[in-house]
C-alpha positions as CSV (number, residue, x, y, z in Angstrom):
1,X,22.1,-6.4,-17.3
2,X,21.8,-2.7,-16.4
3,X,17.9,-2.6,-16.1
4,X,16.4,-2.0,-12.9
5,X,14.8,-4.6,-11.3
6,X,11.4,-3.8,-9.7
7,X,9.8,-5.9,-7.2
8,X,6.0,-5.6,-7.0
9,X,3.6,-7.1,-4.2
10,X,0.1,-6.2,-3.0
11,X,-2.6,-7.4,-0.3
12,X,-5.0,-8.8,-2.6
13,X,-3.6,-11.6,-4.0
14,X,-2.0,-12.6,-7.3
15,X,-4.5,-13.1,-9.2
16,X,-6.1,-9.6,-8.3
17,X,-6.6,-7.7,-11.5
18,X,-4.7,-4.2,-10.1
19,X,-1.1,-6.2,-9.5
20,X,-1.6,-7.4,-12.8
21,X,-1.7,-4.3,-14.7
22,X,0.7,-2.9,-12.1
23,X,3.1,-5.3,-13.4
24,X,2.0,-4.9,-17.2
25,X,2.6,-0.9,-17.0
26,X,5.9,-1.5,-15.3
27,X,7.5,-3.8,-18.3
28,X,8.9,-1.7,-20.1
29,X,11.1,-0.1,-17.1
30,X,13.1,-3.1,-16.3
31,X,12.7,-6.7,-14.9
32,X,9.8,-7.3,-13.2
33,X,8.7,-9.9,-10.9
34,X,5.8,-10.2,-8.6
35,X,5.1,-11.8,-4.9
36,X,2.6,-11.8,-3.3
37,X,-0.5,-13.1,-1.3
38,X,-1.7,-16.5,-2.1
39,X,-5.6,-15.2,-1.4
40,X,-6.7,-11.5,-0.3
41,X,-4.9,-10.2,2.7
42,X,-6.4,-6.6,2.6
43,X,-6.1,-4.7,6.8
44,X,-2.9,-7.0,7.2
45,X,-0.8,-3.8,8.0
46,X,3.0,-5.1,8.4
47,X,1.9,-8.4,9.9
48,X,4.2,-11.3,9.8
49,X,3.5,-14.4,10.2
50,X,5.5,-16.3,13.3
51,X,3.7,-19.2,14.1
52,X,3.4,-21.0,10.7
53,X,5.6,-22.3,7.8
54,X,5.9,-20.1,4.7
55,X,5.4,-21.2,1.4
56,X,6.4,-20.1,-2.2
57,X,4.8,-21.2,-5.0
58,X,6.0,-20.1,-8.7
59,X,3.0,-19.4,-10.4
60,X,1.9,-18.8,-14.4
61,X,4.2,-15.9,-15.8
62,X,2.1,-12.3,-16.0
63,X,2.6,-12.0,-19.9
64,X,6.7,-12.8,-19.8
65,X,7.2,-12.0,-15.9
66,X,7.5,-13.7,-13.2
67,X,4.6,-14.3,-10.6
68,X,5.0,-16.1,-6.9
69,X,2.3,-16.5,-4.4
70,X,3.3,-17.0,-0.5
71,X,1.2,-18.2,2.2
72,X,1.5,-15.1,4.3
73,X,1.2,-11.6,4.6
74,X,2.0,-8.2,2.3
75,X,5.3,-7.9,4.6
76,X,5.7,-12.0,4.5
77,X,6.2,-11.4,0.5
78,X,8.8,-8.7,0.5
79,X,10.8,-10.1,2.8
80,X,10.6,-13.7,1.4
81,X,11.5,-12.0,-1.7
82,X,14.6,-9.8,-0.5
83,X,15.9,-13.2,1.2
84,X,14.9,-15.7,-1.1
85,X,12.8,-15.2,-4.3
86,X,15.1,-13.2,-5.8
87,X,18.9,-14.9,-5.2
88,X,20.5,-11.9,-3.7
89,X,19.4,-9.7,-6.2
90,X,18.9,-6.1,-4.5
91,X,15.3,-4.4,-6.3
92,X,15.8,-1.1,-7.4
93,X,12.0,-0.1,-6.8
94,X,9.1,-1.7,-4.9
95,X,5.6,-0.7,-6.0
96,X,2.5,-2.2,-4.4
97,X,-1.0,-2.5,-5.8
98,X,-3.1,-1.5,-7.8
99,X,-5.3,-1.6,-4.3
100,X,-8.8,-2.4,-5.0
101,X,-10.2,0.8,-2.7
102,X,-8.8,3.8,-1.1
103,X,-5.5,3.9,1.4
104,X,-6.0,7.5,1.6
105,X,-6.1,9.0,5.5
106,X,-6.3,6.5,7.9
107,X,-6.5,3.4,5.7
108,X,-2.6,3.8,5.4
109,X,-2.4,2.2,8.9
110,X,-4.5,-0.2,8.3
111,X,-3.5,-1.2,4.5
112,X,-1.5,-4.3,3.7
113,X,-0.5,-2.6,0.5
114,X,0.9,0.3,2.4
115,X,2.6,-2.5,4.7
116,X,4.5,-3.9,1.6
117,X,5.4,-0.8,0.6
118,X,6.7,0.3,4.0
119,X,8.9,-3.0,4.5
120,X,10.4,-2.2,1.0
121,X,11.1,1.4,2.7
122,X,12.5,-0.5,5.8
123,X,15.2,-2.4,3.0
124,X,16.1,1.0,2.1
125,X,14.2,0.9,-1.0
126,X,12.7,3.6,-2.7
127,X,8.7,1.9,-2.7
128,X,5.5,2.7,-3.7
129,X,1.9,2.3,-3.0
130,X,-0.8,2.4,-5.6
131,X,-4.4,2.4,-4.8
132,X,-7.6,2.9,-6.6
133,X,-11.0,4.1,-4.9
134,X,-13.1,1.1,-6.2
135,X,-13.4,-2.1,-4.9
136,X,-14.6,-4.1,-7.9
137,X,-12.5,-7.2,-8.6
138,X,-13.2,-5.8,-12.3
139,X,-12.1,-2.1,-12.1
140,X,-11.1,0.0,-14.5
141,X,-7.3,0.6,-13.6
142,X,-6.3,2.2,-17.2
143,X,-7.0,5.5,-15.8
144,X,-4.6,5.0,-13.4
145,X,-1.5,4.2,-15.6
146,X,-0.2,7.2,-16.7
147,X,0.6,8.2,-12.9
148,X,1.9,5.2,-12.5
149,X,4.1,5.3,-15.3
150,X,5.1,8.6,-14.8
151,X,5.5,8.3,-10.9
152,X,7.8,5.2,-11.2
153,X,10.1,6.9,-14.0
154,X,10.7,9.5,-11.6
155,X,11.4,7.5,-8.6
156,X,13.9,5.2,-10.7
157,X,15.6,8.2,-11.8
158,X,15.6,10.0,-8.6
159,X,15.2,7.9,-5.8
160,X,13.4,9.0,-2.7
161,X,14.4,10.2,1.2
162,X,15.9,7.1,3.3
163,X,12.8,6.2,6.1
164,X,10.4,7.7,3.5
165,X,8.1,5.8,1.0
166,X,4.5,7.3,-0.9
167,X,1.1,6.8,-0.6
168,X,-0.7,7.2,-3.6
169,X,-4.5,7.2,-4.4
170,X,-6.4,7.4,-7.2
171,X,-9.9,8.3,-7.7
172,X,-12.5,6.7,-9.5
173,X,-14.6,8.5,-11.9
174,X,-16.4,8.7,-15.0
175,X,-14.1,11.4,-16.2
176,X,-9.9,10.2,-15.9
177,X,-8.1,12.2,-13.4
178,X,-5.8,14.9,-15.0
179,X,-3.7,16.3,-12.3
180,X,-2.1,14.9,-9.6
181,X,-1.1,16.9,-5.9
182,X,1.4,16.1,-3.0
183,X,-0.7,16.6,-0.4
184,X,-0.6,15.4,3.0
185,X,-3.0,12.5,4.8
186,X,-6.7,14.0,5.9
187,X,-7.5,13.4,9.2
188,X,-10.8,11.3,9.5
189,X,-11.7,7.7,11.2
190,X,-14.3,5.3,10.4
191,X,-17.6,5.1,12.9
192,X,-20.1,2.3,13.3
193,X,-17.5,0.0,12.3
194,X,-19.2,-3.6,13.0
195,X,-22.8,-4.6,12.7
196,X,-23.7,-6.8,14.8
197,X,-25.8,-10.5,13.5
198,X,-27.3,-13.6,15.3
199,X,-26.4,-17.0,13.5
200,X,-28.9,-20.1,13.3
201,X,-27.6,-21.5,16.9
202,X,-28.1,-18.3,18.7
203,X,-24.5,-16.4,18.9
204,X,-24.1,-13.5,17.9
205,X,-21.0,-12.3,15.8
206,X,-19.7,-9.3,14.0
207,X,-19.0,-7.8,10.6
208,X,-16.7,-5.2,9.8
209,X,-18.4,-2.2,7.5
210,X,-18.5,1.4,8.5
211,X,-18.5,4.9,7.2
212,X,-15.3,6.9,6.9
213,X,-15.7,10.4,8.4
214,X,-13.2,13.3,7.6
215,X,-13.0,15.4,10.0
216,X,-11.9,18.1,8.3
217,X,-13.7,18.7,4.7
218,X,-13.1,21.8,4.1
219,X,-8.7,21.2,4.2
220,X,-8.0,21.6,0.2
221,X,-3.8,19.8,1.2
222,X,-5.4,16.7,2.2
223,X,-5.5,12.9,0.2
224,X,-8.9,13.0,0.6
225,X,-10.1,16.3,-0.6
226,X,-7.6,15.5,-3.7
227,X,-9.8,12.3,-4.3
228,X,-13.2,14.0,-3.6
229,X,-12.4,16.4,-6.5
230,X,-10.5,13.8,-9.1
231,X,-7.6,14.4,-8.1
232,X,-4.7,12.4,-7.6
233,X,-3.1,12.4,-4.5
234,X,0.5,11.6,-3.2
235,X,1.3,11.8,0.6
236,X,4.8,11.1,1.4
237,X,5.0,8.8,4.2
238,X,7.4,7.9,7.1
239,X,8.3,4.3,8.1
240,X,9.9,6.2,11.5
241,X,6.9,6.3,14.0
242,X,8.8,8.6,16.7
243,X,6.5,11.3,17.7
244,X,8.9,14.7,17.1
245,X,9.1,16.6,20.5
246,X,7.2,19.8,19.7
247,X,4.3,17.9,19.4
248,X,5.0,16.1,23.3
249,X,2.5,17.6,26.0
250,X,4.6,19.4,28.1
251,X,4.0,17.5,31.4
252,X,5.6,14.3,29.7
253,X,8.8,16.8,29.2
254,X,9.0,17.1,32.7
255,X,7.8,14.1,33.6
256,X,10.5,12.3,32.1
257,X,13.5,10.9,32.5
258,X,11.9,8.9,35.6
259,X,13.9,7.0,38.1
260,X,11.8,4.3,40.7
């Protein structure tokens, strides 16, 4: 009765290899039980879905644990979980992944992993994200264990700052990563982000693809740099979006309070 119950979600769907052996490494810590996305909802952020009906469906156990799949988003799956799924039972830990590709820089905005793990953040949970830098529905994910293992055990015992959840990326590479940093998020965007096509009736439309540019690739405290050189990297993230003052331009300062 005293093990700590660990809720785990992700963005790309139950049946995504990475949540499986997220949930497989977790066993041994305490009850696990999954929700998440009935299909891929990878760039969903912290979506939620208004205008539609949710759905839970119990699915085949994962080895002895329970799996659920919802109709909806990263955030749609926590939540339904808190509320429902999980009969007023308050998780100890969220963790979300294994991502399939990197959340590192500006992918955490974007990231439906990061989403669940921010909404477990927003419960005042002490959550997670895991992500590995290959895409592959068949990755690899056994180098990535031991940091999760080890990452988890220390969150359980020690729990984490209130508003604050992490951001963890792992590269992929021949040789297993060996070391892993606290580092914080590279700043970088993405350029020539849609191609554009013509289909058989004459319309055009749009793909998303894209190169990531970091702008600064020479920083040796960033997520990125960290995963350029097999690194781990863990960037502590804030669910609070308020911009501190000392980074205000100084006209807004005076600007403000305004009265018509």
């Amino acid at each position: 009765m005293n093990r700590p119950l660990i809720l785990v979600s992700n963005d790309d769907g139950y049946q995504a290899k990475g949540v499986r052996e997220l949930m497989k490494c977790l066993s041994s810590k305490g009850e696990v039980i999954g929700v998440c996305p009935d299909a891929p909802r990878s760039g969903q952020s912290m979506a939620l879905t208004v205008n539609a009906p949710l759905r839970v469906r119990r699915e085949d156990d994962v080895e002895g644990m329970e799996m659920y799949s919802v109709n909806g988003t990263p955030v749609d799956c926590v939540k339904l979980a808190v509320y429902s799924v999980l009969k007023g039972r308050r998780p100890d830990l969220v963790v979300a992944g294994i991502n399939h590709g990197s959340n590192a820089s500006i992918n955490v905005v974007y990231s439906g992993t990061m989403g669940a793990a921010f909404e477990g953040c927003a419960f005042g949970i002490p959550s997670i994200g895991f992500s590995l830098t290959d895409h592959d529905p068949k990755a690899d994910f056994a180098p990535c264990l031991p940091f999760v293992d080890a990452l988890c055990d220390a969150v359980l015992s020690n729990g984490l700052p209130g508003g604050v959840c992490l951001n963890v990326n792992i590269p992929d590479s021949k040789i297993a990563p060996e070391e892993m940093r606290l580092v914080r998020a590279c700043k970088g965007n993405w350029s020539d982000e849609y191609s554009e096509y013509t289909d058989p009736q004459g319309h055009k439309f749009y793909w998303l693809t894209g190169k990531f540019r970091n702008d600064e690739p020479e920083a040796t405290d960033t997520d990125q740099w960290c995963l350029d050189n097999g690194i781990v990297s863990v960037v502590p993230c804030m669910l609070d979006r308020t911009a501190p003052d000392v980074i205000l331009p100084s006209w807004l300062n005076s600007f403000l309070p305004y009265k018509a």
